[in-house]
Every structure is written in structure tokens, then in C-alpha cells.
N, C-alpha and C positions, 0 to 999 in steps of 0.2 A: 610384526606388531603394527597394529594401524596408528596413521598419525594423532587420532584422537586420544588413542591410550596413551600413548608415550606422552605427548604434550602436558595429560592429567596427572603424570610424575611429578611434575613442576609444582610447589608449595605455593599456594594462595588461598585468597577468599572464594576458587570457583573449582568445582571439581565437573569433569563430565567425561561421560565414554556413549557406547552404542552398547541399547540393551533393548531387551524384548520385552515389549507391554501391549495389555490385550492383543496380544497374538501375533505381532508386526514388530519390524525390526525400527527405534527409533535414537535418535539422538538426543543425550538424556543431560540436562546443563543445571546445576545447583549452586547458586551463589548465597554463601554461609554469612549471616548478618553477625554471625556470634564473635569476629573479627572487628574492631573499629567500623560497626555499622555496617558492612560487607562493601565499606573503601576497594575501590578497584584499581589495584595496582597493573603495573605495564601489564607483569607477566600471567594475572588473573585477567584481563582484558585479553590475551593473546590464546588463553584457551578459548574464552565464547568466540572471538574470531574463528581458531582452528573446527569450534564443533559446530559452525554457521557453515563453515565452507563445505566441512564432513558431509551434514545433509542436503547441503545443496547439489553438491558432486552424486551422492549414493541416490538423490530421491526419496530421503528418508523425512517422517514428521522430526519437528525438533520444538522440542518440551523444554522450557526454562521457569526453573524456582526462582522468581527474584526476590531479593531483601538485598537493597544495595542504597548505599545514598549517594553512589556516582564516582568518578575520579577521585584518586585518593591523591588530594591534595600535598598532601606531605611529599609527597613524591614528585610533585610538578609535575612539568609540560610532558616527561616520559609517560606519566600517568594519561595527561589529557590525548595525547597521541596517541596513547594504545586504545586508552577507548573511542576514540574516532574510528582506529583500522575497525575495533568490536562492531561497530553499531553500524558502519557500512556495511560489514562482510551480514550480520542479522536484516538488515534491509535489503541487501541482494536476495536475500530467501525470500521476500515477500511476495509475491504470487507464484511463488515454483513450490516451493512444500508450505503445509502448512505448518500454522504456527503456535504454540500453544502457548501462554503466558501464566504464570498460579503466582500470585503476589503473595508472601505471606509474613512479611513485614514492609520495610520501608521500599518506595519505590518514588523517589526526591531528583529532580532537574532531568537529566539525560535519558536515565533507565526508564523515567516517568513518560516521557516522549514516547520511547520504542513502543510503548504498552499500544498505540494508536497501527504502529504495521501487524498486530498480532490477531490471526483470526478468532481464537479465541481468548479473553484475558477470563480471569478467575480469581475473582477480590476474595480472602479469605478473612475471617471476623479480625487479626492481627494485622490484617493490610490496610497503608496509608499511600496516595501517591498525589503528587503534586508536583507541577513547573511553576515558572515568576511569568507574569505578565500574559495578554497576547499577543505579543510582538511573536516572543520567543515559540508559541505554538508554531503560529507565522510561518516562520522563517525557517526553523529547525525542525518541522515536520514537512514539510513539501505540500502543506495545504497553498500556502500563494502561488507554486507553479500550478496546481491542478487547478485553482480557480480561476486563471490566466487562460488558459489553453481550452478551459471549458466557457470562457468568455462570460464570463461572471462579475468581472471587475466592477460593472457600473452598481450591478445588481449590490454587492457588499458595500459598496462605498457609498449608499443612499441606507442602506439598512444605519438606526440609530446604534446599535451597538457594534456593526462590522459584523465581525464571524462569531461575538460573545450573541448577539443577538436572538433570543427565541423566535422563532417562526411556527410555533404548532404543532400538533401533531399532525404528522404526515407532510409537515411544511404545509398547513390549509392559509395559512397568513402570504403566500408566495402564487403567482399565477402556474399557470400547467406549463407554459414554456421555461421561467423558472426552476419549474420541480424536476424539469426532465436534463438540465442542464447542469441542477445540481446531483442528478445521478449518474450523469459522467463529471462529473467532480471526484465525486466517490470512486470512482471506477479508474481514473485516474491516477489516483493519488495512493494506489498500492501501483505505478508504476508497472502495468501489464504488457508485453511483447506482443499480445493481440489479445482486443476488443469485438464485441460482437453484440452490433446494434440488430433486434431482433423484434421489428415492427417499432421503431423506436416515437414515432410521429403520427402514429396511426389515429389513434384518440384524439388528436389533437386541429383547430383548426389549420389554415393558411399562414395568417399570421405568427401562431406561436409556431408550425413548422418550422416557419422564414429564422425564427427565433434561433431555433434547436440546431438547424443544419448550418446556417451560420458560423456554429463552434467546431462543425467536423474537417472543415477545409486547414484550421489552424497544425493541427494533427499529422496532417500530408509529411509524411517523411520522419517521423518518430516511433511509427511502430506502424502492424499490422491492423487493416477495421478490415472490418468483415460486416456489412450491412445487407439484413433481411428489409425488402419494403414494398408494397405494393404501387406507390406513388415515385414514378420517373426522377420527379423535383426530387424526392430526398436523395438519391443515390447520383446523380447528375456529376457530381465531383468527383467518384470514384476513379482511379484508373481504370479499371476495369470491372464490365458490367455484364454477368451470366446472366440471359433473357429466358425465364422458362414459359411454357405456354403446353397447358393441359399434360403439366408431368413429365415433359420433355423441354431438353436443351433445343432452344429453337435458334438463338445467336447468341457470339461471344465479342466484345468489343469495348472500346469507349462509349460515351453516351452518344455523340456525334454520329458512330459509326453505326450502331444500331438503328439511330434515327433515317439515318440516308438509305441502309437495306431497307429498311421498315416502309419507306416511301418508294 
């Protein structure tokens, strides 16, 4: 018996197993509001753990019904504890399978967060969700690391409203070196094991280059970039730099390195 089934033995507000939909084998998580609000106790926190880990281990999509209004307080810090392991083990999934989210009642403080790692959410006419404050998006969603690392700090801290702030559609209220820094914000802030800047500066002038490349030195040693670019300057910090020239590999090296064959 897989661990997903066996764990779904266990009485709570969350039931899930591995089931076939549209044609593909996925991980299927139902959390029941028809319980004090769908209160997440340890052991209903310990199945979305187990069927988080489930799809992450098999590669499988993992699909969650939420109607939850978060820790089941009655229970205390057991409560609050299990849903922490929950809501790590669902954030590890987030750039390895996707995610699917169908709200179709409450989704209040915690479970309202997650809705932000999910590739797709799905408000349904029954669904409500909400967190307190900006701080708390802040801090408990990992938007201030991603805006940190994508060197954005000044850029939010001049905005009047910080990260509540409208910028337009398209962000048209933000410069191009802005727009491009805030999409490695994004990019970021699902936490990916590799990136792939793909002409990233190209449109852009000197300056707002200077801008954009700025932000990718910070990155050195947290994960895998993998950068396309026709311009030397943007890829210059790279460790290593493939040279192609008319469809062939012409050298392979540092920047340094290339530049001294090249001469």
C-alpha cells in the first residue's frame, strides 16, 4: 500500500490518495470545510504533507480542494506545527510538479498564502480568501527574499504603497530595467533550482542593462542561470561561458579566458 493511502486512513478534515484524471496519474488532496471550517489539525496537516512529498517523489501533478480557515487552534502549537511541516513539504513541490489549487470555500491566513506557489488557483463562486496585513504577505510568502536577490529593494521602498502599490498594466508606471528585474522577482520567488535568462537585456539600453545584470551576480551560488545573450557585458559574471560563432562551438571558458584566446 502506498504511503499516501495508508496515511488517508487516518480521521480528519483532509482526505487524499493517487488517482487518475484526464488520462495522467495525479495526486488528489481534499480538504473538507464541513468540519469546524476545515480546522487543520496535526494529523489532517500530516496527510497534505505526506501527499506533497507523494508528488514530489513520483513527478506526479498534485491537485488540492481547499476550504480551510488554517490551524486548528483548539489544538495548539501541535496544530501550528503540523501545518508548517504541511505548507513546506507543498512549497517544495513548487517548480517541480505542478500545482493546482480549486478554492471552493474558505481559504483565511496560511492556506491563503499557499494560493501564491500554485500554478494554477481556481476561485470558485463559494470561494473567499484572505491574509492580515503586508507585512505578513512579506515575510510568509518569500516575496522579500525574491525582491532582495532581484535587487529591487530601493525600487519598493520609493514606491508609495511598497509591494500594495499599482504600477499598470504591464508595470507601464516602472522603467524597462525595472520591468525586467521585476521578472526575476517572479521567477525567483517560486524558488527554481535553474533559471534561464533567454536574451534577457536585449531590448534594452546600456544603462538599464547595467540595471538588470547588476541583480544576477547576487544569485552566484544559489542555484543554476543558464544565460542566452548576444552582448559579452551581460554574461561576463558567468562562471562559464560557451562561445558560438556560425552554429558551432568555437570556445569554452571564463570571460577572461575567452577574451585572451579571442586576442
Amino acid at each position: 500500500m502506498r504511503p499516501v493511502d495508508l496515511r488517508n486512513r487516518v480521521v480528519g478534515a483532509v482526505a487524499s490518495d493517487v488517482r487518475e484524471f484526464d488520462g495522467r496519474q495525479v495526486v488528489w488532496v481534499d480538504v473538507d470545510a464541513g468540519s469546524r471550517v476545515g480546522a487543520l489539525t496535526s494529523d489532517s496537516s500530516g496527510k497534505i504533507e505526506n501527499a506533497s512529498c507523494t508528488a514530489r517523489a513520483k513527478g506526479f501533478p498534485l491537485i488540492v480542494i481547499m476550504r480551510s480557515s488554517g490551524a486548528d487552534i483548539v489544538e495548539g502549537f501541535a496544530a501550528l506545527h503540523g501545518w508548517g511541516l504541511a505548507a513546506k513539504a507543498l512549497t517544495d513541490c513548487s517548480g517541480v510538479v505542478p500545482i493546482i489549487m480549486v478554492v471552493e470555500g474558505p481559504a483565511v491566513s496560511g492556506p491563503a498564502l499557499l494560493l501564491g506557489i500554485a500554478d494554477f488557483v481556481v476561485m470558485t463562486i463559494d470561494s473567499y480568501a484572505f491574509v492580515t496585513g503586508p507585512t505578513m504577505v512579506a515575510e510568509f510568502t518569500g516575496v522579500s527574499n525574491a525582491v532582495a536577490l532581484a535587487r529591487l529593494d530601493e525600487v519598493v521602498a520609493a514606491l508609495p504603497k511598497r509591494l500594495e502599490t499599482i504600477v499598470g498594466e504591464d508595470g507601464v508606471r516602472l522603467s524597462g530595467g525595472q520591468r525586467q528585474r521585476v521578472a526575476i522577482a517572479r521567477a525567483l520567488y517560486h524558488d527554481p533550482a535553474v533559471i534561464v535568462f533567454d536574451e534577457a537585456t536585449a531590448a534594452l539600453d546600456n544603462q538599464t542593462e547595467r540595471e538588470v545584470t547588476a541583480a544576477i551576480p547576487s544569485l552566484r551560488g544559489t542555484r543554476t542561470l543558464i544565460a542566452i545573450a548576444h552582448r559579452l557585458s551581460t554574461v561576463k559574471d558567468c562562471d562559464r561561458l560557451i562561445y558560438l560563432r556560425d552554429g558551432r562551438v568555437a570556445g569554452i571558458g571564463s570571460y577572461s579566458e575567452l577574451l585572451k584566446d579571442d586576442g
